[in-house]
C-alpha positions as CSV (number, residue, x, y, z in Angstrom):
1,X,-98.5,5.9,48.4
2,X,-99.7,7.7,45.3
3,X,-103.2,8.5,47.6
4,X,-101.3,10.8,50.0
5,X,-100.1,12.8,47.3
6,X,-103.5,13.0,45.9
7,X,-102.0,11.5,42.8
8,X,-102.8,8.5,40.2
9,X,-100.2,5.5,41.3
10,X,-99.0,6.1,37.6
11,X,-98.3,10.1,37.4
12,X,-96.6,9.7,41.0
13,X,-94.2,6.9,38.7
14,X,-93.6,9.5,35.8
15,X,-92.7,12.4,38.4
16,X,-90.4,9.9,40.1
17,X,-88.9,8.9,37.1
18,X,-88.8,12.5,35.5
19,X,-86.6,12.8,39.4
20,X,-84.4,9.9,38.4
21,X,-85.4,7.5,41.0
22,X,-88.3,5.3,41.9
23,X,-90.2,3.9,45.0
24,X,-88.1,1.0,45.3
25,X,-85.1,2.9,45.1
26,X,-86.3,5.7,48.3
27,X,-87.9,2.7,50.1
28,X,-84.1,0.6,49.7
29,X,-82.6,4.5,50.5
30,X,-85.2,4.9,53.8
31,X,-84.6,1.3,54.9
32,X,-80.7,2.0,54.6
33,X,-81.2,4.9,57.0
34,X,-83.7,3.1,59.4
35,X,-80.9,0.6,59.7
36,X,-78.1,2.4,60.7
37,X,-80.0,4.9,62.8
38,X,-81.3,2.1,64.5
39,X,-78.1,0.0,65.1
40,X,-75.9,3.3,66.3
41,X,-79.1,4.5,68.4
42,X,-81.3,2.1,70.0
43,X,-80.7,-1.7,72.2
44,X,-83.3,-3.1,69.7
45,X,-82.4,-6.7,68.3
46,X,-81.1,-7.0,64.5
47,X,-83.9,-9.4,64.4
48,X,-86.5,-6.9,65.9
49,X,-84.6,-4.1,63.8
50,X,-85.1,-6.7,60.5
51,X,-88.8,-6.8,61.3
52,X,-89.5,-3.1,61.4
53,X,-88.3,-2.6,58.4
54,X,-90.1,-5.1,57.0
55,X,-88.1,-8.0,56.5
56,X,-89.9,-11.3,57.3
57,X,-86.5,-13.4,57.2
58,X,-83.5,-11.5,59.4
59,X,-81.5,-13.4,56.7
60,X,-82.3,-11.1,53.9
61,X,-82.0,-8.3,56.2
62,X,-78.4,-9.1,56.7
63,X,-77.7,-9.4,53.2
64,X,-78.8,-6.3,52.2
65,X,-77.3,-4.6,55.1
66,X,-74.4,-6.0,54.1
67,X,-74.8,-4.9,50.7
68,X,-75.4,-1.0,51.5
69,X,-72.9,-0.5,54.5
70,X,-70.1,-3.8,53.6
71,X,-70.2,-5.1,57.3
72,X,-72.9,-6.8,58.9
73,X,-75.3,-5.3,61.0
74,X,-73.6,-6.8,64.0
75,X,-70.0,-5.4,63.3
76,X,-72.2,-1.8,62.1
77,X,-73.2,-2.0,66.0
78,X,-70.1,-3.4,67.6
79,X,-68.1,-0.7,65.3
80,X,-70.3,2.6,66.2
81,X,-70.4,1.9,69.5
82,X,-66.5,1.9,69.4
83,X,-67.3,4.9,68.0
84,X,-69.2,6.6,70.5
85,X,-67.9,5.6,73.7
86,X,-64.4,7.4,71.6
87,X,-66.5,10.4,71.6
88,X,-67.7,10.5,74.7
C-alpha cells in the first residue's frame, strides 16, 4: 500500500498514526462499508459477499458483521429491503 503513495511502508505508519488511525483500522472501516453497500444493493450471496472482502471462512465474516452493524448480515438484508420497498 505504502508503494502507491510513493512512500516507505514505515512513514506511511507514522502519518497514519500522526491521523489517529492505522491500516487495519481503514481496511475494518472499508470492509464495514463494502458490506452494507453490498447487502442493501446487490443479489450477491453473504458467502460470495464474505469472499470479496476477503474472508476465507463466511463464519468470521458474520461475526464481524455482527460486530460493526449488531445484526447479522442476513437480518442487515432482510431489514433494508424492508426498507426500500417502504420507500418506494
Amino acid at each position: 500500500m505504502a508503494s502507491w503513495f510513493n512512500l516507505t511502508p514505515r512513514t506511511l505508519h507514522r502519518r497514519l498514526v500522526a491521523e489517529g488511525t492505522s491500516y487495519s483500522k481503514i481496511l475494518e472501516e472499508v470492509k464495514k462499508s463494502l458490506a452494507a453497500s453490498y447487502l442493501s444493493n446487490s443479489k450477491l450471496t453473504i458467502k460470495e459477499i464474505s469472499y470479496f472482502l476477503g474472508y476465507e471462512d463466511v463464519r468470521n465474516f458474520r461475526r464481524a458483521f455482527k460486530r460493526w452493524y449488531g445484526v447479522s448480515p442476513s437480518s442487515f438484508r432482510e431489514s433494508n429491503s424492508i426498507l426500500n420497498i417502504e420507500d418506494k
